[in-house]
C-alpha positions in Angstrom: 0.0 0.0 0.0 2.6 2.7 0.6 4.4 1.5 -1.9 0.9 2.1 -4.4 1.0 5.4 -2.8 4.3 6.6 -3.9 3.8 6.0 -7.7 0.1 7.3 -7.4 1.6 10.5 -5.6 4.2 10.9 -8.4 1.9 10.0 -11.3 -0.5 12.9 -9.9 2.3 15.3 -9.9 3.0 14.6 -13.3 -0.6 14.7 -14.5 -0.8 18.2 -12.7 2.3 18.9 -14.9 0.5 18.0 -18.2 -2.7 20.2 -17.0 -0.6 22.9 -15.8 1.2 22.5 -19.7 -1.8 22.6 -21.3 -2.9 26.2 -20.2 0.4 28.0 -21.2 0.3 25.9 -24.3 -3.5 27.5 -24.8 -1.7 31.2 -24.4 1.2 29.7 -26.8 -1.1 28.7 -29.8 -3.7 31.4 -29.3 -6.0 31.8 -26.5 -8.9 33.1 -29.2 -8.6 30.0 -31.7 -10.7 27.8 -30.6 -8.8 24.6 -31.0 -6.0 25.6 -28.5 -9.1 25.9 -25.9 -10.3 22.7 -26.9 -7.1 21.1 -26.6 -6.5 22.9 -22.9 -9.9 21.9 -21.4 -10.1 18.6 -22.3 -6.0 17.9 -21.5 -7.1 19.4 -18.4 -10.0 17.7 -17.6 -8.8 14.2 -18.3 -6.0 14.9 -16.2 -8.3 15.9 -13.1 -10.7 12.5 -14.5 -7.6 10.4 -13.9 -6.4 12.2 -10.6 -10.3 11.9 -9.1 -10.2 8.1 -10.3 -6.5 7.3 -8.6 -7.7 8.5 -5.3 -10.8 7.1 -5.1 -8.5 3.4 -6.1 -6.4 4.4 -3.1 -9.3 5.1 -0.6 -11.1 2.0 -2.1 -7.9 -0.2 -1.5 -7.2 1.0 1.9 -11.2 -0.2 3.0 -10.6 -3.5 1.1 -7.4 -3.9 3.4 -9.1 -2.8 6.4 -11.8 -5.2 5.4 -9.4 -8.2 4.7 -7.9 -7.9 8.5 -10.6 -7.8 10.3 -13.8 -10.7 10.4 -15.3 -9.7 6.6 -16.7 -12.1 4.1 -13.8 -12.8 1.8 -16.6 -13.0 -1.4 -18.0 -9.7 0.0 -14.2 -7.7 -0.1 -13.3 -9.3 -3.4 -17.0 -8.0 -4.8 -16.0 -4.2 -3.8 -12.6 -4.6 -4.8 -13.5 -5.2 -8.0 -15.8 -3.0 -8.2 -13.4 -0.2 -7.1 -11.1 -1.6 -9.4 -13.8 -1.5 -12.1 -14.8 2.3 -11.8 -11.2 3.4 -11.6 -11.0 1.8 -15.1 -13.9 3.7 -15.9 -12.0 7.1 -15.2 -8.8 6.0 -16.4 -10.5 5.3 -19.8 -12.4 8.3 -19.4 -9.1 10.6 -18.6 -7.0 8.8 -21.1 -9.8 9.6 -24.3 -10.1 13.3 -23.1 -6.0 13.6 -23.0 -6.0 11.8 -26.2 -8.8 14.4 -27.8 -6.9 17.4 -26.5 -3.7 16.9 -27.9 -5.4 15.8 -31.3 -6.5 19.7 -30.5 -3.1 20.5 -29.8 -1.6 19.0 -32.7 -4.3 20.5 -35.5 -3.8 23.8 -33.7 0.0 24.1 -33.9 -0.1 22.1 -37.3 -2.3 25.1 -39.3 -0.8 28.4 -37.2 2.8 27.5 -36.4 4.8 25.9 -39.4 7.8 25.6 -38.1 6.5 23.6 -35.1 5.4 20.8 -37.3 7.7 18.2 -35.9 6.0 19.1 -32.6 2.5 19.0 -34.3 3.7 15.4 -35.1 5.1 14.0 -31.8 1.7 15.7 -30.2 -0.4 13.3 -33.0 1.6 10.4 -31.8 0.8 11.5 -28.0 -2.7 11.8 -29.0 -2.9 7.8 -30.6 -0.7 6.9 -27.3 -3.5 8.0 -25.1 -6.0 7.2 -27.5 -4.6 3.1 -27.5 -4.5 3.6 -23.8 -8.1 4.3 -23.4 -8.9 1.8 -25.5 -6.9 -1.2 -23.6 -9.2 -0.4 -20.6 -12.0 -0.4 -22.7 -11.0 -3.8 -23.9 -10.2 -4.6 -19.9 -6.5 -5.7 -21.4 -5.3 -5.1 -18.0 -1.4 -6.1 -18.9 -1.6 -3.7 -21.9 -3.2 -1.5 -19.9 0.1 -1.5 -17.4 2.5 -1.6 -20.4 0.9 1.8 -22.0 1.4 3.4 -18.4 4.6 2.1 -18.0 5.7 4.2 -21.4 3.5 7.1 -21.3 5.1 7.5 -17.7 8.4 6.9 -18.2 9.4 7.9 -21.8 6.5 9.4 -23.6 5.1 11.7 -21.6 7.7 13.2 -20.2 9.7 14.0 -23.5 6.6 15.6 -25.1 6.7 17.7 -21.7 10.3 18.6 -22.3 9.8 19.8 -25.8 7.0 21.9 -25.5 8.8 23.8 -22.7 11.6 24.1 -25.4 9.3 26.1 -28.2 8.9 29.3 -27.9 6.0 31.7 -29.1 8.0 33.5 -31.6 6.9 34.0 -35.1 9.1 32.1 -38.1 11.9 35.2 -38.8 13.8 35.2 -41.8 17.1 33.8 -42.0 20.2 36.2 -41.2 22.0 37.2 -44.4 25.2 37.6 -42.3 
């Protein structure tokens, strides 16, 4: 359990980092074009569907512990640990469709205004079918899948997309120096 605790804690932080992201990406691409506030809200609202769904697993794994120590019906704690499990899956897929739709948002936005941020527009399509496959594997209740997508959005995905949108700038394309 404290062990489940850690990685949840971290995974929030970095799911606070990808809504936090998506609001001074918003200001990046435009906040008046209307598929940079697409892409914001619904980044930002998957990551708060995934954060609500996380802490309700914890809370829900912490009863079925308390439940499995003391004088419960072992049929009745597996039936509401599944079902915690269950509804967790529900905001995970929930969360991972709405991340997915945002940075398809993303991606169109910075595709049609910013040509020389294609590249980015491109890893931020990938991003999207990453959290798009995601959602999907919990909709197909592929539970090992489900772990592997995690395991490379967390680690290696996620993360460089996060690195390389704090590396583009705002600037309009200049032309070249003639010195």
């Amino acid at each position: 359990m404290p062990q489940e605790r850690y990685y949840v804690s971290i995974a929030i932080a970095g799911f606070l980092c990808l809504a936090a992201t998506a609001v001074f990406l918003r200001n990046l691409l435009g906040r008046d074009r209307a598929l940079a506030r697409t892409g914001a809200l619904a980044t930002g609202a998957g990551s708060l569907l995934w954060i609500t769904g996380s802490v309700a697993e914890l809370g829900g794994h912490r009863a079925v512990g308390l439940m499995a120590t003391h004088a419960n019906p072992i049929q009745t704690t597996n039936s509401i640990a599944f079902t915690i499990d269950t509804i967790t899956a529900a905001f995970a897929l929930a969360g991972f469709a709405m991340i997915g739709a945002g940075m398809l948002a993303f991606g169109a936005a910075a595709a049609a205004q910013r040509p020389r941020h294609r590249a980015w527009a491109v890893g931020t399509f990938v991003l999207a079918l990453v959290m798009l496959a995601t959602a999907g594997s919990y909709g197909a209740g592929h539970d090992s899948l489900s772990d592997l997508m995690l395991f490379a959005i967390g680690v290696a995905v996620l993360p460089a997309w996060l690195i390389w949108t704090g590396r583009i700038d705002g600037t309009v394309d200049a032309p070249p120096d003639p010195r």
